[in-house]
N, C-alpha and C positions, 0 to 999 in steps of 0.2 A: 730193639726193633718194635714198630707200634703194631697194634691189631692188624689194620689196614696195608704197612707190608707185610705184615707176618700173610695174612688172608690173597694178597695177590702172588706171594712167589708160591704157594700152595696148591692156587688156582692155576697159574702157571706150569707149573711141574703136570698137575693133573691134564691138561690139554684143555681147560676152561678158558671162553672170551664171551662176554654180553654181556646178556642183565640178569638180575636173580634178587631175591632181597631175603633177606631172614630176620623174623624178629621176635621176641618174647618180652611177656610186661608177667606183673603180679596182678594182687589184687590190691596192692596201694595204687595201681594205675603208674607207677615206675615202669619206662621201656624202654626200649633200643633197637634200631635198626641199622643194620650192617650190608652197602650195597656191593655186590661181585661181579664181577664179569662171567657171562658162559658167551659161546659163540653159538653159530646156525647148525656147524657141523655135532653130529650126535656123542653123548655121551653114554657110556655103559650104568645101567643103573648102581653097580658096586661102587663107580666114581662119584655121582654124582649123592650117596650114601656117606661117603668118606669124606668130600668135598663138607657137607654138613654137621660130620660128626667133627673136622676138623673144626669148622669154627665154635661148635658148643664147648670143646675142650678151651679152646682161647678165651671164651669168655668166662665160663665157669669152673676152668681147671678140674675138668672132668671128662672121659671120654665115654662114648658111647660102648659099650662092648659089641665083640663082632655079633652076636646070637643079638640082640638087639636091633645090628642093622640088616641084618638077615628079614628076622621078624617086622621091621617097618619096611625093606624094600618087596617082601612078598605082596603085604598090604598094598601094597602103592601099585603093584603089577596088577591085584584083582580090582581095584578101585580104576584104575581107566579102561580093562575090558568090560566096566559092569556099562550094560545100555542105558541106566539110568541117569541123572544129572545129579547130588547131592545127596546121593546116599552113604553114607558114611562106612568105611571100611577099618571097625579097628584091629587093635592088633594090642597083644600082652608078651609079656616076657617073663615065666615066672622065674627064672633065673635070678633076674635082678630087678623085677619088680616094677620094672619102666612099663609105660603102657603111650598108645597112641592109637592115632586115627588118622585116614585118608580119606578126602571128599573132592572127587571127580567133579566139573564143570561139564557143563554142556559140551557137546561134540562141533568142531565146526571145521570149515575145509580153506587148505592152504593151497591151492593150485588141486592137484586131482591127492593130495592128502589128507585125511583124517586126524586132528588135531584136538588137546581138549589142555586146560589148565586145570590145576588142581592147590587144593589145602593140607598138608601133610602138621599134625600137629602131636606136639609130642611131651611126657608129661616128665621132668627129671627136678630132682628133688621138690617136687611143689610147685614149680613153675613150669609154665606152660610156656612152649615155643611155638614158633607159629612159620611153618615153611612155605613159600608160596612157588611154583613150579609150570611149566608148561612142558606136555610132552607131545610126539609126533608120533604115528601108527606106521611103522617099516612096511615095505610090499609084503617080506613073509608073516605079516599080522603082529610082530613084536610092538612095543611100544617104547622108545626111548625120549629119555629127558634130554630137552634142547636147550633150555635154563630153570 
Protein backbone atom coordinates (compact mmCIF):
# COMPACT_ATOMS: atom_id res chain seq x y z
CA UNK A 1 0.00 0.00 0.00
CA UNK A 2 1.78 3.60 -0.89
CA UNK A 3 1.92 6.53 1.65
CA UNK A 4 -0.82 8.19 0.03
CA UNK A 5 -3.42 5.29 0.48
CA UNK A 6 -2.03 4.19 3.61
CA UNK A 7 -2.65 8.30 4.68
CA UNK A 8 -6.25 8.44 3.00
CA UNK A 9 -7.99 5.20 4.48
CA UNK A 10 -6.59 6.69 8.00
CA UNK A 11 -7.90 9.97 7.32
CA UNK A 12 -11.00 8.18 6.42
CA UNK A 13 -11.44 5.93 9.34
CA UNK A 14 -10.82 9.16 11.45
CA UNK A 15 -13.79 11.34 9.81
CA UNK A 16 -11.21 13.64 7.95
CA UNK A 17 -12.11 15.48 4.27
CA UNK A 18 -10.15 18.77 3.01
CA UNK A 19 -7.04 20.20 2.90
CA UNK A 20 -4.22 20.01 5.38
CA UNK A 21 -0.44 19.78 4.41
CA UNK A 22 2.42 18.47 6.60
CA UNK A 23 5.89 18.82 5.81
CA UNK A 24 9.42 18.47 7.15
CA UNK A 25 12.93 19.16 5.52
CA UNK A 26 16.62 19.09 7.24
CA UNK A 27 19.16 21.15 6.98
CA UNK A 28 20.47 19.64 3.71
CA UNK A 29 17.35 21.51 2.53
CA UNK A 30 15.91 17.61 1.60
CA UNK A 31 11.73 17.88 2.09
CA UNK A 32 8.56 16.46 1.57
CA UNK A 33 5.12 17.44 1.57
CA UNK A 34 2.30 15.24 2.12
CA UNK A 35 -1.42 16.64 1.02
CA UNK A 36 -4.71 15.20 3.18
CA UNK A 37 -7.88 15.80 3.20
CA UNK A 38 -10.02 17.30 6.49
CA UNK A 39 -13.59 18.54 5.88
CA UNK A 40 -15.62 21.89 7.36
CA UNK A 41 -17.14 19.72 9.93
CA UNK A 42 -14.99 19.71 13.34
CA UNK A 43 -12.47 17.57 14.48
CA UNK A 44 -11.48 16.69 18.21
CA UNK A 45 -8.09 17.83 18.86
CA UNK A 46 -7.00 14.07 20.03
CA UNK A 47 -7.90 13.23 16.15
CA UNK A 48 -6.62 15.63 14.51
CA UNK A 49 -3.08 14.81 17.00
CA UNK A 50 -3.35 11.10 15.81
CA UNK A 51 -4.20 12.05 12.31
CA UNK A 52 -0.38 13.68 12.42
CA UNK A 53 1.15 11.32 14.50
CA UNK A 54 -0.09 8.73 11.96
CA UNK A 55 1.59 10.22 9.10
CA UNK A 56 5.22 10.80 11.04
CA UNK A 57 5.07 7.04 11.78
CA UNK A 58 4.71 6.39 7.90
CA UNK A 59 7.26 8.29 7.13
CA UNK A 60 9.74 7.88 9.70
CA UNK A 61 8.75 4.63 11.15
CA UNK A 62 8.29 6.07 14.36
CA UNK A 63 5.44 7.06 16.36
CA UNK A 64 4.71 9.92 18.43
CA UNK A 65 4.17 8.68 22.07
CA UNK A 66 0.80 9.40 23.67
CA UNK A 67 2.44 11.85 26.53
CA UNK A 68 3.93 13.66 23.64
CA UNK A 69 0.75 14.28 21.81
CA UNK A 70 -0.78 15.15 25.02
CA UNK A 71 1.99 17.69 25.44
CA UNK A 72 1.69 19.28 21.72
CA UNK A 73 -2.12 19.16 21.78
CA UNK A 74 -2.20 21.28 25.29
CA UNK A 75 0.34 23.71 23.50
CA UNK A 76 -1.71 24.08 20.57
CA UNK A 77 -5.01 24.68 22.99
CA UNK A 78 -2.96 27.65 24.79
CA UNK A 79 -1.53 29.03 21.37
CA UNK A 80 -5.01 29.87 19.84
CA UNK A 81 -6.64 31.24 23.10
CA UNK A 82 -3.32 33.46 23.43
CA UNK A 83 -4.73 37.20 22.06
CA UNK A 84 -1.63 37.70 20.46
CA UNK A 85 -0.66 36.84 16.67
CA UNK A 86 2.88 34.76 16.74
CA UNK A 87 3.83 34.24 19.88
CA UNK A 88 5.04 31.00 20.09
CA UNK A 89 3.76 28.24 22.39
CA UNK A 90 6.36 25.60 23.08
CA UNK A 91 6.08 22.60 24.62
CA UNK A 92 8.84 19.67 25.97
CA UNK A 93 8.38 16.20 26.81
CA UNK A 94 11.00 15.05 29.20
CA UNK A 95 9.90 11.58 28.88
CA UNK A 96 11.13 11.25 25.49
CA UNK A 97 12.86 14.16 24.93
CA UNK A 98 10.68 15.40 21.73
CA UNK A 99 10.10 19.05 22.01
CA UNK A 100 7.87 21.58 19.96
CA UNK A 101 6.10 24.70 19.28
CA UNK A 102 2.76 26.32 18.39
CA UNK A 103 2.49 29.76 16.70
CA UNK A 104 -1.12 31.19 16.43
CA UNK A 105 -2.07 33.55 13.32
CA UNK A 106 -3.91 36.28 13.43
CA UNK A 107 -7.59 36.08 14.47
CA UNK A 108 -9.99 36.61 11.70
CA UNK A 109 -13.98 35.98 11.26
CA UNK A 110 -15.86 33.34 9.26
CA UNK A 111 -19.55 34.50 9.20
CA UNK A 112 -20.25 35.57 13.13
CA UNK A 113 -16.97 32.91 13.93
CA UNK A 114 -13.60 33.50 15.34
CA UNK A 115 -11.08 31.72 13.33
CA UNK A 116 -7.20 31.69 13.35
CA UNK A 117 -4.49 29.33 11.43
CA UNK A 118 -1.62 28.29 13.02
CA UNK A 119 2.24 26.59 12.83
CA UNK A 120 2.51 23.52 15.01
CA UNK A 121 6.28 22.48 14.73
CA UNK A 122 7.85 19.60 16.07
CA UNK A 123 11.34 18.34 16.71
CA UNK A 124 11.86 14.20 16.34
CA UNK A 125 15.17 12.89 16.01
CA UNK A 126 16.81 16.05 14.51
CA UNK A 127 14.35 16.92 12.12
CA UNK A 128 11.97 19.44 12.24
CA UNK A 129 8.28 18.97 11.01
CA UNK A 130 6.41 21.61 10.20
CA UNK A 131 2.38 21.33 10.73
CA UNK A 132 0.32 23.85 9.22
CA UNK A 133 -3.51 23.85 10.60
CA UNK A 134 -6.58 26.24 10.77
CA UNK A 135 -8.84 25.99 13.74
CA UNK A 136 -12.43 27.44 14.42
CA UNK A 137 -13.66 29.07 18.09
CA UNK A 138 -16.97 26.79 19.25
CA UNK A 139 -19.92 29.03 20.83
CA UNK A 140 -18.90 27.42 24.21
CA UNK A 141 -15.20 29.28 23.63
CA UNK A 142 -13.58 25.74 22.64
CA UNK A 143 -11.34 25.89 19.72
CA UNK A 144 -11.36 22.99 17.14
CA UNK A 145 -9.24 21.94 14.28
CA UNK A 146 -11.15 22.16 10.93
CA UNK A 147 -7.91 21.09 8.86
Amino acid sequence: MTLRAAVSAILLATGLSGCGALSASQGTGNSWDTSFGASRATVADDEASTAIAVLVTNEFGQALDPSDRKAAAEAQKRALRARGTGASVAWQNGQTGRSGQVRPGPLYQVNDTACREFTHEMVLNGRVLTSRGTACREVNGTWQTIS
